[in-house]
C-alpha positions as CSV (number, residue, x, y, z in Angstrom):
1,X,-28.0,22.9,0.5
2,X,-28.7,21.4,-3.3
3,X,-28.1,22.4,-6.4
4,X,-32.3,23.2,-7.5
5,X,-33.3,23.7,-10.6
6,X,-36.6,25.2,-10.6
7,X,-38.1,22.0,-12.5
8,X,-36.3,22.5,-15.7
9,X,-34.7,20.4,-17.9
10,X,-31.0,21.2,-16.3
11,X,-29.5,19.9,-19.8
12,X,-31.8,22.4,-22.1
13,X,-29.5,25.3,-22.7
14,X,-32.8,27.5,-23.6
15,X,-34.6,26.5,-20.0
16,X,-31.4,26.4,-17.5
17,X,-29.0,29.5,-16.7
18,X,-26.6,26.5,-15.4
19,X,-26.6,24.3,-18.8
20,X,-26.8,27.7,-20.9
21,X,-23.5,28.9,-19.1
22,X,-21.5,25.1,-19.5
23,X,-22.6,25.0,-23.6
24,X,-21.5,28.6,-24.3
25,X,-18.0,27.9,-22.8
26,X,-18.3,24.1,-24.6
27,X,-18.6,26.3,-28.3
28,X,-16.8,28.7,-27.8
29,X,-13.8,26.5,-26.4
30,X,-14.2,24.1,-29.6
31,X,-14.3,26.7,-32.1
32,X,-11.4,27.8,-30.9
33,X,-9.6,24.5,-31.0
34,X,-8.7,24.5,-27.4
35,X,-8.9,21.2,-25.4
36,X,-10.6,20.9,-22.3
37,X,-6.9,20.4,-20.5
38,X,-5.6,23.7,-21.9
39,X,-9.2,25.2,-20.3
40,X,-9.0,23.8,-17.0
41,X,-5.1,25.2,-16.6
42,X,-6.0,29.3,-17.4
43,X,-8.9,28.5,-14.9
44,X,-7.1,26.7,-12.4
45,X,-9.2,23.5,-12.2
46,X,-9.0,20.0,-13.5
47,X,-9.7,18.2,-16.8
48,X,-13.2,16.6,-14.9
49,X,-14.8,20.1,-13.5
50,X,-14.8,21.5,-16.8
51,X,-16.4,18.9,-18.5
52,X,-19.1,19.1,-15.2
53,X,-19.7,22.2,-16.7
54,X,-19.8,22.6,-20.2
55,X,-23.1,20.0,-19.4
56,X,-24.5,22.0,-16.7
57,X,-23.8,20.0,-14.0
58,X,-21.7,22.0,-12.0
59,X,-21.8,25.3,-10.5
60,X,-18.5,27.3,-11.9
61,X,-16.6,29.2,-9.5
62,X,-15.8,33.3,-10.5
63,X,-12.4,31.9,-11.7
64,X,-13.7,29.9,-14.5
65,X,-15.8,32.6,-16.0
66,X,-13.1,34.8,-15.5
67,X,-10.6,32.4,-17.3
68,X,-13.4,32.2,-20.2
69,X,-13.4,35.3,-20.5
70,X,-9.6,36.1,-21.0
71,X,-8.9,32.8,-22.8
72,X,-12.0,33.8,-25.4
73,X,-10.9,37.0,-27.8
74,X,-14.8,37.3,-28.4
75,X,-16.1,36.7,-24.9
76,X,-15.9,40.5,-23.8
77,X,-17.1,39.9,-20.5
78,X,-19.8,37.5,-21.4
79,X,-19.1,34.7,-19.1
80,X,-18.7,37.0,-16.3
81,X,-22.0,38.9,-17.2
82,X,-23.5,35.0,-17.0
83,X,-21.9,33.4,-14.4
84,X,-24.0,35.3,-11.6
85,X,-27.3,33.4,-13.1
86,X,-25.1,30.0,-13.0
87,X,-24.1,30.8,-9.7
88,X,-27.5,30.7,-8.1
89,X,-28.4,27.1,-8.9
90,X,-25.7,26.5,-5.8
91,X,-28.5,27.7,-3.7
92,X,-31.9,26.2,-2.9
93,X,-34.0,27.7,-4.4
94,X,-36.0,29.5,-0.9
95,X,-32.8,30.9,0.0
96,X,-31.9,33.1,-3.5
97,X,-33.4,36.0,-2.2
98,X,-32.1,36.2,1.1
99,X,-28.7,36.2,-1.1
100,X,-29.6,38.7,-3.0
101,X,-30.5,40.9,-0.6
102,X,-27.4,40.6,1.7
103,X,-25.4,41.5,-1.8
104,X,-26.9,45.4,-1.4
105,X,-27.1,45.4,2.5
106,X,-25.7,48.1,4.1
107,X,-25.7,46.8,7.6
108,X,-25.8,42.8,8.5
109,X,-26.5,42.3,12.0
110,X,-26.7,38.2,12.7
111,X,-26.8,36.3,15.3
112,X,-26.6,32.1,15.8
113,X,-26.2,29.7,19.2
114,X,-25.6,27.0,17.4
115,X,-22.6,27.5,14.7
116,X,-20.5,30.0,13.1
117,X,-22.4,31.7,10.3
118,X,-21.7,31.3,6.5
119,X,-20.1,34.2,6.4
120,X,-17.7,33.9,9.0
121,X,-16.9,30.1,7.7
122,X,-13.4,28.9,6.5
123,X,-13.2,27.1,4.1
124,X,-12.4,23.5,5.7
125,X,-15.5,24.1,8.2
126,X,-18.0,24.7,5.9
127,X,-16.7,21.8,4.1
128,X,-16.8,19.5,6.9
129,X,-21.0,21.7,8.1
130,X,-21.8,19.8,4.7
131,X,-20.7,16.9,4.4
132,X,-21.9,16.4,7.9
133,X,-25.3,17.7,6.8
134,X,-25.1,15.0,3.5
135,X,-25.2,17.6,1.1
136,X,-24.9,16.1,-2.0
137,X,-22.9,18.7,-4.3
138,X,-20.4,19.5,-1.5
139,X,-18.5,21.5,-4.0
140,X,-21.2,23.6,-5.7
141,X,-22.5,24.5,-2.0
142,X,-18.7,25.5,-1.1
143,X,-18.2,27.5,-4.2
144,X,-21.6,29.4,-3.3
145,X,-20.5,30.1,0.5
146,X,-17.4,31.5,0.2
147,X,-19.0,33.7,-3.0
148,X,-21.4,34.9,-0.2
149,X,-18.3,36.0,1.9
150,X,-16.6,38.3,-1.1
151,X,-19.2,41.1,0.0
152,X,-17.0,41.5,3.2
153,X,-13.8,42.2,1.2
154,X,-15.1,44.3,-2.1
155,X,-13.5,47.5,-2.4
156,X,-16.9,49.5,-2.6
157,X,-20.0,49.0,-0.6
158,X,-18.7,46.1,1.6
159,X,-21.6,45.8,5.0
160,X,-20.5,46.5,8.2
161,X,-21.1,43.3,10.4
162,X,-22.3,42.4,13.6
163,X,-22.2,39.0,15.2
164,X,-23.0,37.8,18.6
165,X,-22.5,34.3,18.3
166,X,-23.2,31.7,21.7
167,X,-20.2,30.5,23.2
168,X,-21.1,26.9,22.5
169,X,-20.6,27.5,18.7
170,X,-17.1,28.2,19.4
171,X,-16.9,24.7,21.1
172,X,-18.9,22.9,19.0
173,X,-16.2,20.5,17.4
174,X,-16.4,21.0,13.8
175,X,-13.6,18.6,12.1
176,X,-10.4,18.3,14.2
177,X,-8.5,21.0,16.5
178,X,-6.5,22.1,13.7
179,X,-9.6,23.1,11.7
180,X,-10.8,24.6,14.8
181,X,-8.5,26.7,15.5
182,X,-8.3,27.5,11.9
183,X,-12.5,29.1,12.1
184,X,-11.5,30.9,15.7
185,X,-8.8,32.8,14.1
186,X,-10.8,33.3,11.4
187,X,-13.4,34.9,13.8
188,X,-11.0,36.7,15.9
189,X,-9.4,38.2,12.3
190,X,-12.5,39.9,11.7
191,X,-13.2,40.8,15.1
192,X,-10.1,43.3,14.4
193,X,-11.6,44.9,11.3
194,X,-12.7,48.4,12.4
195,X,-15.9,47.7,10.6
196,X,-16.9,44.9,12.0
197,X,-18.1,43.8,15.9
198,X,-18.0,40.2,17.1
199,X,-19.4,39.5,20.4
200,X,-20.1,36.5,22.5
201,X,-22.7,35.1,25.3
202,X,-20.6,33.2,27.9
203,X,-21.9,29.7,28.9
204,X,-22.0,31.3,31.8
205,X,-25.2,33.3,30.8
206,X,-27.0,30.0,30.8
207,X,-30.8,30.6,29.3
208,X,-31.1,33.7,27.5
209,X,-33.9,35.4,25.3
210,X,-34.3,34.3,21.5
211,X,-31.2,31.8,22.8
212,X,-32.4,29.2,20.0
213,X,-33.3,31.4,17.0
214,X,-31.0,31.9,14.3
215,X,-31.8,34.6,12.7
216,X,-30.5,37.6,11.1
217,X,-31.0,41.4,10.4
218,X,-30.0,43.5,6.9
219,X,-30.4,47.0,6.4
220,X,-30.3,49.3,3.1
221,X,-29.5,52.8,2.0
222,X,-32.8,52.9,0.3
223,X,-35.0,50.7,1.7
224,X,-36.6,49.3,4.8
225,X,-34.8,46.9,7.2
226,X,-35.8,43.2,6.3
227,X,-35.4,39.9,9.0
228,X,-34.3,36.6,7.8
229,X,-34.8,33.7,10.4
230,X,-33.6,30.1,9.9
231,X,-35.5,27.4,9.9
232,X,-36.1,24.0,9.1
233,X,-36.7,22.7,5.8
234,X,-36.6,26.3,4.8
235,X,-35.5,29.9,6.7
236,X,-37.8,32.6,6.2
237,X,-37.8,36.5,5.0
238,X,-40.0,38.7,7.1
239,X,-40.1,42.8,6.0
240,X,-43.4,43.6,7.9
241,X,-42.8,46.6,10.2
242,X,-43.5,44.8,13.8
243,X,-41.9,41.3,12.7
244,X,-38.3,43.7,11.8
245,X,-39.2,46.0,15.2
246,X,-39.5,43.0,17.8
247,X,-36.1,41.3,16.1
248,X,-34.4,44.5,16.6
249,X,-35.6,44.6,19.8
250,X,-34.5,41.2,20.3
251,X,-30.7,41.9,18.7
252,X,-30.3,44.7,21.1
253,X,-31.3,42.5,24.2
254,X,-28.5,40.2,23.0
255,X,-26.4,42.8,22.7
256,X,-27.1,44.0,26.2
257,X,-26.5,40.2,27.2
258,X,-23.3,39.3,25.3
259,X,-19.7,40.4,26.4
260,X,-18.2,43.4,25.0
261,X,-16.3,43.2,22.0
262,X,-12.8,42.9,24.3
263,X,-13.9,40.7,26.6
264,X,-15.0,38.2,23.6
265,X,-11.9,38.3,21.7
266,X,-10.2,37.0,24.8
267,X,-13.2,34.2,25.3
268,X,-11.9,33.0,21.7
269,X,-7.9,33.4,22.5
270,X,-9.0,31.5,25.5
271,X,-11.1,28.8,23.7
272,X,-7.9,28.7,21.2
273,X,-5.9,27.4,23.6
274,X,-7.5,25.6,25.8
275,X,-9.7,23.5,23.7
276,X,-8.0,22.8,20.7
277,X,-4.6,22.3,21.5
């Protein structure tokens, strides 16, 4: 995951939603006689970020444009009204409408054999999934994911999820223990939410079907169910009627496969404690 820029000039304010966003805060900042410093305290960030960008070479996180927005008597929401276009250069540029389209989903049904999800990642493991993966803006690609994972927490319209994930992404070392256990109790948290259903394939399942897709399933109030399967360089949308049919199909044979919700929440205490200890 890179920062892409559609092939515009990334420091033309008129061509990039990214450069445009960094030299609005740069003028209004400066004709308001307030130093980068006093900026980067309201928002919470350093002296060097907000220079990054007020030249459009940085993503800004919600709690700049919010801090733009209250620190600037004219703003009146602007920089929150812009910072969604900013935001979007965190994402390659194949993946911006799967994004969009989990934002309105109703119902997100995922499933992955491999590693835990975006949306189920802390903090520390996503960090460490890039820098493993040589991303090269590690911080732009962190402030995107955990954006990603605010639709699970809003007070209105937040999807109901379903994982199934394979019990060798649980024991997939990702960092150290510490950071491990970290993600399980991050999974097991959400495993408790009412809303949500996490389930796991034992090892003991050994060859399963669809066992190395990726792939996930979003449904809508008003519209048609659409699949999104990952890939390599690129994942890929699919919203005709028999693609979405045969990965339902497929989701509920994993579901038929996997361990009930109980039984999987004590395969993750019991990964917890005796694995990374």
């Amino acid at each position: 995951m890179t920062v892409e820029d559609d092939g515009v000039d990334q420091d033309d304010p008129a061509a990039s939603a990214l450069a445009h966003f960094g030299n609005e805060a740069r003028l209004e900042r400066e004709r308001l006689g307030i130093t980068r410093a006093d900026l980067g305290k309201a928002a919470t960030c350093g002296y060097s970020l907000v220079a990054k960008i007020e030249k459009g070479q940085r993503v800004p996180p919600r709690e700049f444009a919010e801090a733009c927005d209250r620190l600037f008597p004219d703003a009146h929401g602007r920089f929150m009204r812009l910072w969604p276009l900013a935001l979007k250069y965190a994402y390659p540029v194949w993946f911006r409408k799967y994004v969009a389209l989990e934002e309105t989903a109703t119902h997100i049904c995922m499933f992955n054999p491999h590693i835990v999800p975006g949306l189920l990642q802390t903090e520390a493991y996503a960090r460490e999934v890039f820098r493993k993966a040589r991303v090269t803006k590690i911080e732009d690609a962190l402030t995107a994911r955990l954006e990603r994972q605010r639709i699970l927490t809003r007070e209105e319209g937040a999807p109901r999820l379903w994982i199934i994930l394979d019990e060798a992404a649980l024991r997939r070392r990702v960092g150290d223990a510490e950071l491990m256990r970290g993600q399980l109790t991050r999974i097991r948290d959400v495993a408790e939410t009412p809303e949500h259903v996490v389930q796991i394939i034992p090892a003991s399942e050994g060859f399963y079907h669809a066992g190395g897709c990726p792939f996930s399933l979003l449904s809508f109030h008003d519209s048609a169910d659409v699949v999104h399967v990952d890939g390599f360089p690129t994942g890929y949308i699919f919203a005709e009627s028999d693609a979405v049919a045969e990965s339902r199909h497929t989701y509920d044979l994993l579901k038929a496969t996997a361990l009930s919700a109980d039984k999987s929440a004590a395969v993750i205490d019991s990964i917890m404690k005796d694995v990374y200890v």
